[in-house]
N, C-alpha and C positions, 0 to 999 in steps of 0.2 A: 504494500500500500504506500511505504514510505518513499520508493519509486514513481508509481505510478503519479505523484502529487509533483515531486522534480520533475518530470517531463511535463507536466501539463506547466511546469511554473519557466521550466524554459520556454517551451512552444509559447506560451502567452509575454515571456520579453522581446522575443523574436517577432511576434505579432506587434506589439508596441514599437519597437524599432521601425519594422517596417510602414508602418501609419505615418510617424514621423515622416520618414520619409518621403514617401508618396508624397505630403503637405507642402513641403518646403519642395519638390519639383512642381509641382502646380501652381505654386506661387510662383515661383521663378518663369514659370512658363507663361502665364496670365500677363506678367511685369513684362518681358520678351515684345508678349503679344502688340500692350500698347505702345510699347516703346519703338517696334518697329510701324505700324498702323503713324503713331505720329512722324516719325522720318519720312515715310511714303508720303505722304499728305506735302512736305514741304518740297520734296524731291519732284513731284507731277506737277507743281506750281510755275507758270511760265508766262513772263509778261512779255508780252509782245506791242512794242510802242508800234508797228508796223501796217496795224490793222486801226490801230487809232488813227493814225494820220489820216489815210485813205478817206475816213468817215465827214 
């Protein structure tokens, strides 16, 4: 019994570690996401004095 209780107590820090985990790449991934979304955003920005004139 006194086994069976260690393995269930590792498997549940091993479980907890990996929770962590998962969290903090999610995050980091989420953070990526906007971070690159706002780069794009200024990057496709293109003033064309070219088409003002014309007008």
């Amino acid at each position: 019994m006194k086994c069976f209780k260690k393995v269930l107590k590792v498997i549940g820090i091993i479980a907890a570690i990996a929770a962590v985990v998962a969290g903090v790449y999610f995050a980091i991934k989420k953070f990526q996401e906007k971070k690159a979304a706002k780069a794009n955003d200024e990057e496709c920005y293109v003033s064309c004095s070219c088409c003002e004139a014309e007008a």
